[in-house]
DSSP file (Angstrom, degrees, kcal/mol; ACC not computed):
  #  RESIDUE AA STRUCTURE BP1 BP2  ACC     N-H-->O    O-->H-N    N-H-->O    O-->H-N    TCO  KAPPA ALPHA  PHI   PSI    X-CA   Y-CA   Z-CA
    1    1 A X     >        0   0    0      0, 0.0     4,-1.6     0, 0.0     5,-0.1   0.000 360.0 360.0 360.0 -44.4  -16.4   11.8  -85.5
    2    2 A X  H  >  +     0   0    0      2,-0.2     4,-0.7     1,-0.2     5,-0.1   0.644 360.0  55.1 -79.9   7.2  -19.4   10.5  -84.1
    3    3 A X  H  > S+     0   0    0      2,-0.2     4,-3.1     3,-0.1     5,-0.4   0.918 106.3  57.8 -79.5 -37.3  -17.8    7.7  -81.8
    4    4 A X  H  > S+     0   0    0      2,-0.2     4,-1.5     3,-0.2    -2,-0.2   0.828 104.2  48.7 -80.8 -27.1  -15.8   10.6  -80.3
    5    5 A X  H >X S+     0   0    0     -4,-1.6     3,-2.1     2,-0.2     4,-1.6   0.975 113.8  56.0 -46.8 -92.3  -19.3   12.6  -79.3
    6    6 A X  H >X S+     0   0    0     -4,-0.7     3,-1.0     1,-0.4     4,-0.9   0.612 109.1  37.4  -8.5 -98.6  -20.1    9.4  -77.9
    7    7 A X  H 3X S+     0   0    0     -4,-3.1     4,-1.6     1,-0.2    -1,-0.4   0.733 113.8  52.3 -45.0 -30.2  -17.5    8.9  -75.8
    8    8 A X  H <X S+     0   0    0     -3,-2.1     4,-1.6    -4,-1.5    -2,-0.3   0.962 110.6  52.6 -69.3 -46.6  -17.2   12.3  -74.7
    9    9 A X  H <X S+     0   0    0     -4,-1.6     4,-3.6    -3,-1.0    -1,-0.2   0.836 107.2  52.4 -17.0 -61.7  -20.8   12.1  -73.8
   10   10 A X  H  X S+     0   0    0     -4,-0.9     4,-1.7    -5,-0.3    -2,-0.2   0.893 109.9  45.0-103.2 -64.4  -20.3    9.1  -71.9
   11   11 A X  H  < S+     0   0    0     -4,-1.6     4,-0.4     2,-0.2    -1,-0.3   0.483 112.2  55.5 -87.9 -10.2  -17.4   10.3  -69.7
   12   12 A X  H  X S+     0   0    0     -4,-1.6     4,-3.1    -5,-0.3     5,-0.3   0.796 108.1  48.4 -69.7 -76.7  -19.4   13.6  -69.1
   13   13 A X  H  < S+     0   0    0     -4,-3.6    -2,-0.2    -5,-0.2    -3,-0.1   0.615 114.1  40.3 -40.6 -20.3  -22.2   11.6  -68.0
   14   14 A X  T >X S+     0   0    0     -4,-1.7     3,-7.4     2,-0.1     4,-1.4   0.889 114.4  58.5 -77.6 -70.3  -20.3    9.1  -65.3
   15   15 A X  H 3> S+     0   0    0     -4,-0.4     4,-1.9     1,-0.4    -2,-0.2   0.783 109.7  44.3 -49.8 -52.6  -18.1   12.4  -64.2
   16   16 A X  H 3X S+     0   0    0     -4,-3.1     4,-1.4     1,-0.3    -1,-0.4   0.727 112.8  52.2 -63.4 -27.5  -21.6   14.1  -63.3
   17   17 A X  H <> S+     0   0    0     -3,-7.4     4,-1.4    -5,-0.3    -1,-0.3   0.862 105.9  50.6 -51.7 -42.7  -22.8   11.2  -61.7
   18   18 A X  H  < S+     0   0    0     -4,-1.4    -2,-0.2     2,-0.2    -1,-0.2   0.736 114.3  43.2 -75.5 -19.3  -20.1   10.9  -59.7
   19   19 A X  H >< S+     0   0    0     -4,-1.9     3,-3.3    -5,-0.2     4,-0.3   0.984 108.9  60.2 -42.8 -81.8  -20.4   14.5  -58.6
   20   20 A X  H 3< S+     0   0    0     -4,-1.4    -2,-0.2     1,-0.5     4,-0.2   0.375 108.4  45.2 -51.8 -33.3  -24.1   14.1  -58.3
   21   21 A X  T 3< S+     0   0    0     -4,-1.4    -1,-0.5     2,-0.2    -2,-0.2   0.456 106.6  57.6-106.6 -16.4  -23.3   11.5  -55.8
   22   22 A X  S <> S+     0   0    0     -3,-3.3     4,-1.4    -5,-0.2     3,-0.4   0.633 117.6  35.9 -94.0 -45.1  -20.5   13.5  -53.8
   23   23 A X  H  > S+     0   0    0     -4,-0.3     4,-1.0     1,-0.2    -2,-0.2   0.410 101.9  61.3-122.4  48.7  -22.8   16.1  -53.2
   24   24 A X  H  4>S+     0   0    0      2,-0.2     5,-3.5    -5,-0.2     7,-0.2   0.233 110.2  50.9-124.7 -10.4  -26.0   14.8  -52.7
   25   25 A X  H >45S+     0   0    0     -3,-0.4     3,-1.1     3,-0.2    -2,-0.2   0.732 108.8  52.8-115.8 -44.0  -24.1   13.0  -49.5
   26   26 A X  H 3<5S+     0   0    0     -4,-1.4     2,-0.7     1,-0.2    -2,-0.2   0.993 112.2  46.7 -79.6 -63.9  -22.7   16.5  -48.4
   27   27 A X  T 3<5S-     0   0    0     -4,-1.0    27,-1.9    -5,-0.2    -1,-0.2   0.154 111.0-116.0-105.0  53.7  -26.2   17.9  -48.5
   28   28 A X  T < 5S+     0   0    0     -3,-1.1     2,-0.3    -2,-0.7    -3,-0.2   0.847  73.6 127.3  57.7  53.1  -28.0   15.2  -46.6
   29   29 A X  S   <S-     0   0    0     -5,-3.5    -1,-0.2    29,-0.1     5,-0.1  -0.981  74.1 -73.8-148.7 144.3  -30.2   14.3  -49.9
   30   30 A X    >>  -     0   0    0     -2,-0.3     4,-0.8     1,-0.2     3,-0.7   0.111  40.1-173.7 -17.8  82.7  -31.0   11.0  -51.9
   31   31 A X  H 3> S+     0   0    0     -7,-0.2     4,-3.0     1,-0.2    -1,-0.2   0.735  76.6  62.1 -88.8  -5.5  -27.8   10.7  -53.5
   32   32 A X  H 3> S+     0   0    0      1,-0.2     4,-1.0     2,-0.2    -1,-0.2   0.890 110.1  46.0 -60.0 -40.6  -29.4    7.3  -55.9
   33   33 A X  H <> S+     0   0    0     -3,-0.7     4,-0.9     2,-0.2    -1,-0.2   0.703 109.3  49.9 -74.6 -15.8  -31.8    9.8  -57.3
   34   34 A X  H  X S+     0   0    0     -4,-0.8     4,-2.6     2,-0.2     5,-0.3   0.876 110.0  54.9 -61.0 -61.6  -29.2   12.5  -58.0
   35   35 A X  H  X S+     0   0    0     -4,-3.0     4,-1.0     1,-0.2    -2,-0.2   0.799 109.4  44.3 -57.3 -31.7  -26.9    9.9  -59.8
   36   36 A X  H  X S+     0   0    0     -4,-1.0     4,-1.2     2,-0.2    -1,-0.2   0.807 114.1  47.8-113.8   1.9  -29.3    8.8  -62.2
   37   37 A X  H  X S+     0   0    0     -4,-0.9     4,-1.8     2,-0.2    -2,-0.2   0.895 114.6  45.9 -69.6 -61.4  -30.6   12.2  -63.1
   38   38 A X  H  < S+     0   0    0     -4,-2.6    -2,-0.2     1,-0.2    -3,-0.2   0.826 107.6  60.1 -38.0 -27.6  -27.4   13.6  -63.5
   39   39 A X  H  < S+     0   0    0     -4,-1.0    -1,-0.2    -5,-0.3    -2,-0.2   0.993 118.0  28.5 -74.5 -68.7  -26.5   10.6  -65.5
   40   40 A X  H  < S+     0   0    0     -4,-1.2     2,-0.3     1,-0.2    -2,-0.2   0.730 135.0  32.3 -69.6 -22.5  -29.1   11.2  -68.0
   41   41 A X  S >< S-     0   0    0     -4,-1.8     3,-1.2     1,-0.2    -1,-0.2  -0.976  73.7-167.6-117.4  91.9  -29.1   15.4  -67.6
   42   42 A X  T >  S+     0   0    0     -2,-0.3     2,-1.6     1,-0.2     3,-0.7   0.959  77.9  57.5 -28.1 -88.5  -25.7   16.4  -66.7
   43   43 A X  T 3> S+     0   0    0      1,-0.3     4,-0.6     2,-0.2    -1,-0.2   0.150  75.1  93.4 -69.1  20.2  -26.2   19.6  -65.8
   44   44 A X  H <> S+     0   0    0     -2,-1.6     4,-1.5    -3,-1.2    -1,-0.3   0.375  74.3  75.2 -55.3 -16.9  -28.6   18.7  -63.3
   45   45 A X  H <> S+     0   0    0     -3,-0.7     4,-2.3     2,-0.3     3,-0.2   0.800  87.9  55.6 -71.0 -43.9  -25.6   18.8  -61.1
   46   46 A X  H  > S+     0   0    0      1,-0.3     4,-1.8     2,-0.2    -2,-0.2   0.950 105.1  48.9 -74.7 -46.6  -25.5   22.2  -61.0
   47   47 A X  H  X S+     0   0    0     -4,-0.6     4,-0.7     2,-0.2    -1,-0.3   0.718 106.6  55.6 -66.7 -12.2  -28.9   22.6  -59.7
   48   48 A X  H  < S+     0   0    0     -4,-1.5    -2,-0.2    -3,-0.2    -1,-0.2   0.712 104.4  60.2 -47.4 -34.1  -28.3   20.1  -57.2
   49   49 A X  H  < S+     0   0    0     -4,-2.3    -2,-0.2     1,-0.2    -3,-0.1   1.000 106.7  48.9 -55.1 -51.7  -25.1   22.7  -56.3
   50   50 A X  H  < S+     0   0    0     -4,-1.8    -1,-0.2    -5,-0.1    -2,-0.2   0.593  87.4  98.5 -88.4  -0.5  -27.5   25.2  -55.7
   51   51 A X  S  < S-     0   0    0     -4,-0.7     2,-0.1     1,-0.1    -3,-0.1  -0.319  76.5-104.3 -67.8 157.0  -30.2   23.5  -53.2
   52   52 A X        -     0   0    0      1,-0.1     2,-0.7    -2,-0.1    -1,-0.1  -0.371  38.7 -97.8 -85.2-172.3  -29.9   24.1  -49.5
   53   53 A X        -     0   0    0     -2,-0.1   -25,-0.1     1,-0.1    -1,-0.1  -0.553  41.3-130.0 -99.9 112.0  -28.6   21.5  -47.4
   54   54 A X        -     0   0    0    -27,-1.9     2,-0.2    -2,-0.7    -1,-0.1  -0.307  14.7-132.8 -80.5 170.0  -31.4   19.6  -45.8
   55   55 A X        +     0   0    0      3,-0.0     2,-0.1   -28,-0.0    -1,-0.1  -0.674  58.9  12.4-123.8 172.9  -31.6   18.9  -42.0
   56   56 A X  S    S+     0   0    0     -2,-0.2     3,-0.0     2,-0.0    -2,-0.0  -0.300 101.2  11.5 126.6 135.8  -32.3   15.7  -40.7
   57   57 A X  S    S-     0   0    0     -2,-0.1     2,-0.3     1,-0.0     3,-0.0  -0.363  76.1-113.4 -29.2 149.5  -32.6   12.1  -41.5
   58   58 A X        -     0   0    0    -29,-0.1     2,-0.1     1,-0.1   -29,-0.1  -0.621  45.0-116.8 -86.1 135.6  -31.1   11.7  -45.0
   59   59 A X        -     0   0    0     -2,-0.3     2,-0.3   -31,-0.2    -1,-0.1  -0.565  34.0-149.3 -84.0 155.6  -34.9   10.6  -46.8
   60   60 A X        -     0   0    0     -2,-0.1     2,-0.4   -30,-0.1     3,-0.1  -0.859  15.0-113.8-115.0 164.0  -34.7    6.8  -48.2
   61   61 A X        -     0   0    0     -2,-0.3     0, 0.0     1,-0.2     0, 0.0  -0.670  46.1-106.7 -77.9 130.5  -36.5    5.3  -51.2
   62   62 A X        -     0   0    0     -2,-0.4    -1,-0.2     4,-0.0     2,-0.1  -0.076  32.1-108.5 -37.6 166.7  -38.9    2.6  -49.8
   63   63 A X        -     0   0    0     -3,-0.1     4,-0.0     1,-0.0    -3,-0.0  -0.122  27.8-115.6 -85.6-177.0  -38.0   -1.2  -50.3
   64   64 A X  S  > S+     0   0    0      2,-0.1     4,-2.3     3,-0.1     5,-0.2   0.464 120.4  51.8-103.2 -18.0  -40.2   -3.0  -52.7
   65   65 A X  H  > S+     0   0    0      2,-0.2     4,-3.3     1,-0.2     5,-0.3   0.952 108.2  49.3 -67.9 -54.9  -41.5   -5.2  -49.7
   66   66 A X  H  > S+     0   0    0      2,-0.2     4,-1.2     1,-0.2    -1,-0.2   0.711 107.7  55.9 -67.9 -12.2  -42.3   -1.9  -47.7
   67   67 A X  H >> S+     0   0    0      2,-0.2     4,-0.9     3,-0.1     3,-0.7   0.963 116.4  40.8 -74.0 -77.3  -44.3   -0.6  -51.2
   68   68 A X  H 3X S+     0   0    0     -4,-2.3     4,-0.7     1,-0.3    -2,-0.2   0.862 107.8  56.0 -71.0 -18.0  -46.4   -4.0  -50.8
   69   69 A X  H 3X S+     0   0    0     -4,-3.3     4,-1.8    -5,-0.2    -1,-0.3   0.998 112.9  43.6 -49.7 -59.3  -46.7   -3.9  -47.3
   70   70 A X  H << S+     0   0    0     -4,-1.2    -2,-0.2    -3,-0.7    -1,-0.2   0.606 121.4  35.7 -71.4 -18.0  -48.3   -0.4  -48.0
   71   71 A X  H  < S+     0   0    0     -4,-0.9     2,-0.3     2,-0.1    -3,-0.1   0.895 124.0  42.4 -55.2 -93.4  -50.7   -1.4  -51.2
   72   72 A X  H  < S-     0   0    0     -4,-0.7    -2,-0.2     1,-0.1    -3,-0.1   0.089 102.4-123.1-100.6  23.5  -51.5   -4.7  -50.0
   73   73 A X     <  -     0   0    0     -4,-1.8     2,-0.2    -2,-0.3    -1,-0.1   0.361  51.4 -56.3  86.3 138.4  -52.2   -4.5  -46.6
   74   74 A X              0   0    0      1,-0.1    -1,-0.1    -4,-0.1    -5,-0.1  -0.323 360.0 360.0 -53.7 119.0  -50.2   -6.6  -44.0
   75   75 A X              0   0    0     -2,-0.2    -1,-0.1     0, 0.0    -2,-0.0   0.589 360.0 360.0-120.6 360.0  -50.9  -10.5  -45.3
């Protein structure tokens, strides 16, 4: 009984990524941060359903080079 919670879990959690990631692309927002909240809080998907659609560049995460650039000062 418990494997089948498990798995069901587990194929909730991809499915919701893979939303997360579908519409996160339709409304012009990080879809890497979207996937891995929805992957750990499903139903995070659903408040992503209900933000508006931003305009604009799509925002990136920084690099980890552009993070030391910005900390340590050009070296």
């Amino acid at each position: 009984m418990a494997m089948q919670w498990i798995v069901g879990w587990g194929l909730v959690a991809i499915t919701a990524s893979f939303l997360a990631a579908i519409l996160a692309g339709i409304k012009n927002r990080d879809y890497s941060y979207w996937m891995a909240w929805s992957f750990f809080v499903p139903p995070v998907v659903i408040w992503l359903l209900f933000l508006p659609k931003n305009k604009g560049p799509r925002p990136r995460q920084p690099s980890l080079d552009d993070i030391d650039r910005h900390q340590n000062g050009p070296m």
